[in-house]
C-alpha positions as CSV (number, residue, x, y, z in Angstrom):
1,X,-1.4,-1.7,2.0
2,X,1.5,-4.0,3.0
3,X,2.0,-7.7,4.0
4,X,4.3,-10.3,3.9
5,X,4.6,-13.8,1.7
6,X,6.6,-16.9,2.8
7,X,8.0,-19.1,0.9
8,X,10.7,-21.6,2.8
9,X,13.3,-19.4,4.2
10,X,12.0,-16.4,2.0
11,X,10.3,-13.3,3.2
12,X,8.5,-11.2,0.6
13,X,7.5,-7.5,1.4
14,X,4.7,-7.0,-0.3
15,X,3.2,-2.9,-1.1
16,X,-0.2,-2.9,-3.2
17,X,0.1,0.6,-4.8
18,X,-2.4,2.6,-7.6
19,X,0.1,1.2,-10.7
20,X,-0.2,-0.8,-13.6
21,X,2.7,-3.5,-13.2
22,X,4.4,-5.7,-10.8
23,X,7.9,-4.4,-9.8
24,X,10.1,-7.0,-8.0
25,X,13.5,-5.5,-6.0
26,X,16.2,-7.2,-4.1
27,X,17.8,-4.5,-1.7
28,X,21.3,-4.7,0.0
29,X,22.8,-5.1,2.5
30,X,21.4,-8.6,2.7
31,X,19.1,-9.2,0.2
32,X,15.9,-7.8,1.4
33,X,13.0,-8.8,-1.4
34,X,10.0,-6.3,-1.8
35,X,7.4,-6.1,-4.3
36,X,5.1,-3.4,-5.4
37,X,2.2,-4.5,-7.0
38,X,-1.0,-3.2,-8.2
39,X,-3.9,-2.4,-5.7
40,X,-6.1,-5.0,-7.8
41,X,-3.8,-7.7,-7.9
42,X,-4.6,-10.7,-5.8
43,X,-2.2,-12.2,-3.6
44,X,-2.3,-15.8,-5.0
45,X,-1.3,-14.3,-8.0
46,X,1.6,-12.1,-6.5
47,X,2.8,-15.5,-4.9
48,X,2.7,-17.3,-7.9
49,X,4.9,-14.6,-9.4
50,X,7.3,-14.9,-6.9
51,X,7.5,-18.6,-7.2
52,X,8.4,-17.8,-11.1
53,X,11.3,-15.8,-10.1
54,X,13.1,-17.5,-7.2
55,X,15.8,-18.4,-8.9
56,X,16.3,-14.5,-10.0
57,X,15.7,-13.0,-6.4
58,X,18.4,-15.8,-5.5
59,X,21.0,-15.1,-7.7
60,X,20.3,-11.3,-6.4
61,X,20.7,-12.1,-3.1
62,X,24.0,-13.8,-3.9
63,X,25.4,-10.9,-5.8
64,X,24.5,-9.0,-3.1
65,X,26.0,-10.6,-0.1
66,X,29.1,-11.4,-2.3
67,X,30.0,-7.9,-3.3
68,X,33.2,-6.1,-1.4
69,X,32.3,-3.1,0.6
70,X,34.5,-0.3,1.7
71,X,35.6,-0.3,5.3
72,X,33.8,3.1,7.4
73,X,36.0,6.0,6.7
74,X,38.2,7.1,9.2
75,X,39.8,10.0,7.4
76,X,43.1,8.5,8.2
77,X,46.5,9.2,6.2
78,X,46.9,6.3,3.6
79,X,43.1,5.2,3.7
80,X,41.5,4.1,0.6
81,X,39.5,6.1,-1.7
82,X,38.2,5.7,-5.1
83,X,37.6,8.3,-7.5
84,X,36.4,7.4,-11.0
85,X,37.1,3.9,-10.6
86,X,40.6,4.4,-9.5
87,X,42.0,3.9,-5.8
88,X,44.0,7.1,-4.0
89,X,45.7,7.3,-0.7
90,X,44.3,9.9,1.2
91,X,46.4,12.4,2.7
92,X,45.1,14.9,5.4
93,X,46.2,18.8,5.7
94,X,44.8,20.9,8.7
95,X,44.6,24.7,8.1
96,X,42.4,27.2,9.2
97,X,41.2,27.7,6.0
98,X,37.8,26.8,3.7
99,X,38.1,23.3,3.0
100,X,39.9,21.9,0.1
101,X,39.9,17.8,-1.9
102,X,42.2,18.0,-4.3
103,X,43.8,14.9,-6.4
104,X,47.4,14.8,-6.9
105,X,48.7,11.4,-8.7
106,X,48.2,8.5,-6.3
107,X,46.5,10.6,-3.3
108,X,43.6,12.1,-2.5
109,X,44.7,15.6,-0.7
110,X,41.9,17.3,2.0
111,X,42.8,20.0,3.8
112,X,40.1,21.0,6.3
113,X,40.6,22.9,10.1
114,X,41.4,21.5,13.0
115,X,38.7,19.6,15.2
116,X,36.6,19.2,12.1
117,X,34.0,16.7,13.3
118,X,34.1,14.0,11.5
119,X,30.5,14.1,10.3
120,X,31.0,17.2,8.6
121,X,34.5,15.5,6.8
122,X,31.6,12.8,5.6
123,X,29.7,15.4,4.1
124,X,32.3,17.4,2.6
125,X,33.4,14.3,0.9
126,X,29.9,13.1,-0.3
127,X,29.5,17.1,-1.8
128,X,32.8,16.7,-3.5
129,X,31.8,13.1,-5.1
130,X,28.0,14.9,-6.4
131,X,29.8,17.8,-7.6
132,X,31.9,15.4,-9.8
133,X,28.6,13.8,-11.0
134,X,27.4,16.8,-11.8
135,X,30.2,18.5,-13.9
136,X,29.8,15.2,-15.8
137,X,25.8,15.3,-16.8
138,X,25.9,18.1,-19.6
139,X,27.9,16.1,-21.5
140,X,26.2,12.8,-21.4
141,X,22.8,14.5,-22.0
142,X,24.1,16.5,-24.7
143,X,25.3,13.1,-26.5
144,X,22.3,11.0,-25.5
145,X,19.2,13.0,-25.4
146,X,19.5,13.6,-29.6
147,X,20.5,9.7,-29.7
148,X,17.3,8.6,-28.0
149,X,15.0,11.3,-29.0
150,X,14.3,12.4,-25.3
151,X,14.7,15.0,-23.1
152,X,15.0,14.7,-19.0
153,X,13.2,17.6,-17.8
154,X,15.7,17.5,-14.1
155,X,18.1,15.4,-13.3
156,X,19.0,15.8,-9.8
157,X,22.7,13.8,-7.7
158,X,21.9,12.6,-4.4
159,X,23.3,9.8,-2.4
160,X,21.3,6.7,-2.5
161,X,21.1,3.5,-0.6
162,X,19.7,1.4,-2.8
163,X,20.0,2.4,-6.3
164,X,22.2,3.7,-9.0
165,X,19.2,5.8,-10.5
166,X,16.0,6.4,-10.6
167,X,13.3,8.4,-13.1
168,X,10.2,9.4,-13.3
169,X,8.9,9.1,-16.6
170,X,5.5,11.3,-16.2
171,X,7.7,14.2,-14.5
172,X,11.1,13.5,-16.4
173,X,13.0,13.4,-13.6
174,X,15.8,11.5,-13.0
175,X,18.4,11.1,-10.1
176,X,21.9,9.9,-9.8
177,X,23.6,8.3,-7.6
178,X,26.5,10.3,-6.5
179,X,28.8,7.1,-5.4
180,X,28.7,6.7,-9.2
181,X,31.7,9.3,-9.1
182,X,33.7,6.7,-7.3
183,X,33.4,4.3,-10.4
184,X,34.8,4.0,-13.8
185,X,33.2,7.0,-16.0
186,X,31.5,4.2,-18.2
187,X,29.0,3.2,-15.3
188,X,28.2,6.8,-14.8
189,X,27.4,6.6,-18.6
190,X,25.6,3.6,-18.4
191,X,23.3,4.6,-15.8
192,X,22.5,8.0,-17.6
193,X,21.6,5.7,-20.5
194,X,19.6,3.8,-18.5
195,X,16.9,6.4,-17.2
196,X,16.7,8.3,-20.7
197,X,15.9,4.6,-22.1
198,X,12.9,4.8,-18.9
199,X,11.8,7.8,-20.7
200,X,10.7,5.9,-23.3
201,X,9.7,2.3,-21.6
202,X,8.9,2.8,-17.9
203,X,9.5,-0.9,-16.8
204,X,12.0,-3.5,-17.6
205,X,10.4,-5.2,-20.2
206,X,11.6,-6.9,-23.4
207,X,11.2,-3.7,-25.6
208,X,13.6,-2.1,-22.7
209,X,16.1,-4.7,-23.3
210,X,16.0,-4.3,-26.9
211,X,16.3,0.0,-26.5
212,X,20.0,-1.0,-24.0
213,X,21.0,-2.9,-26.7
214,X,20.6,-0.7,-29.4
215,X,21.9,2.1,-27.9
216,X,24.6,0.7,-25.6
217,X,25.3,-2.5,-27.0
218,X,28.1,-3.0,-24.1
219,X,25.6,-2.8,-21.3
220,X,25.3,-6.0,-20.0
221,X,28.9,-6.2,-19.2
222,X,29.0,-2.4,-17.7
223,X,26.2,-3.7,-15.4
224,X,28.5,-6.6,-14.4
225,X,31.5,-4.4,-13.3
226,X,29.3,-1.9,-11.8
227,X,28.2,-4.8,-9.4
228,X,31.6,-5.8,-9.0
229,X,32.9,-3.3,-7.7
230,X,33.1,-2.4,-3.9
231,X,30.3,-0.5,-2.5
232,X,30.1,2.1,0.4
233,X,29.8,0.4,4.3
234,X,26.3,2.1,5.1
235,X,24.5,1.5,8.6
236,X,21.7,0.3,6.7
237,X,17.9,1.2,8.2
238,X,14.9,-0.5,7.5
């Protein structure tokens, strides 16, 4: 069941779903507010919950809309790429040969054949970024999971639009965002951090706060440069 709450300028989504809690998300590119909220919950209330956070969903929106994005790629020579929070130059190699990403100091080497479209350049690049997340994960489960006393039953790298992660505590799943490869190695650990502590508390409630900052006392500030940085250009769908 959906509908819609105004209040002023502000358009709520609103999803009544078969859960226990209210979940409140701001969504880029422009700050898109939705709400899932229990199938029982009355919508008076839901707006009266809304009205308690505006001030949240407006510093959100502001983050948002003031956060650098990368330009389309182009797969030009010299265009910007980032690679574990650090910028390379790309440099392009045709060869009839398998494809190839390679980094080499200051620049990002692909070699690739001629008249590769450029739709499969895209994907070769986004496979490249997951398999980077991926060489990363047994590492950061094999320090955490003992830490926090949990164990993620999958964790799977996709991209994804709207999130850095996301778990499922009942199936102990969790996914990864693979853009993650593109910044520092302490977000990726962060985030990783992040869905083991859902493992424990589902939502993000005040005993969630208190498992980030016993774990990863640093969190808060991670969180801040991982918004900081610049963020893919996506033609966004809704």
């Amino acid at each position: 069941m959906q509908t819609h709450i105004a209040l002023g300028d502000l358009s709520i989504e609103v999803v009544k779903k078969n859960i226990k809690n209210i979940h409140l998300s701001v969504y880029p590119p422009l700050g898109r507010v939705r709400i899932a909220a229990p199938l029982y919950m009355e919508l008076e209330t839901i707006r009266l919950f809304v009205i308690s956070k505006l001030d949240w969903i407006k510093r959100e929106q502001r983050k948002i809309l003031d956060q650098v994005r990368e330009a389309p790629h182009e797969f030009l020579e010299r265009e910007s790429h980032y690679v574990w929070g650090k910028r390379y130059l790309l440099r392009v190699q045709e060869h009839d040969a398998a494809p190839a990403l390679e980094l080499q100091h200051s620049h990002l080497l692909l070699r690739w054949r001629p008249d590769t479209p450029e739709a499969r350049k895209e994907e070769l690049l986004n496979g490249w970024y997951r398999e980077l997340i991926k060489a990363e994960i047994p590492g950061l489960l094999q320090k955490w999971q003992p830490l926090m006393g949990v164990q993620a039953a999958r964790v799977f790298v996709q991209h994804m639009k709207t999130k850095w992660g996301s778990c499922n505590p009942a199936a102990a799943y969790i996914r990864l965002n693979s853009e993650l490869a593109k910044k520092p190695p302490e977000c990726l650990e962060y985030i990783v951090v992040h869905e083991l502590a859902h493992l424990i508390e589902p939502t993000h409630n005040t005993r969630f706060v208190r498992l980030m900052d016993q774990f990863l006392p640093n969190w808060k500030h991670v969180r801040q440069e991982l918004n900081r940085l610049p963020v893919r250009h996506e033609d966004w769908d809704y």
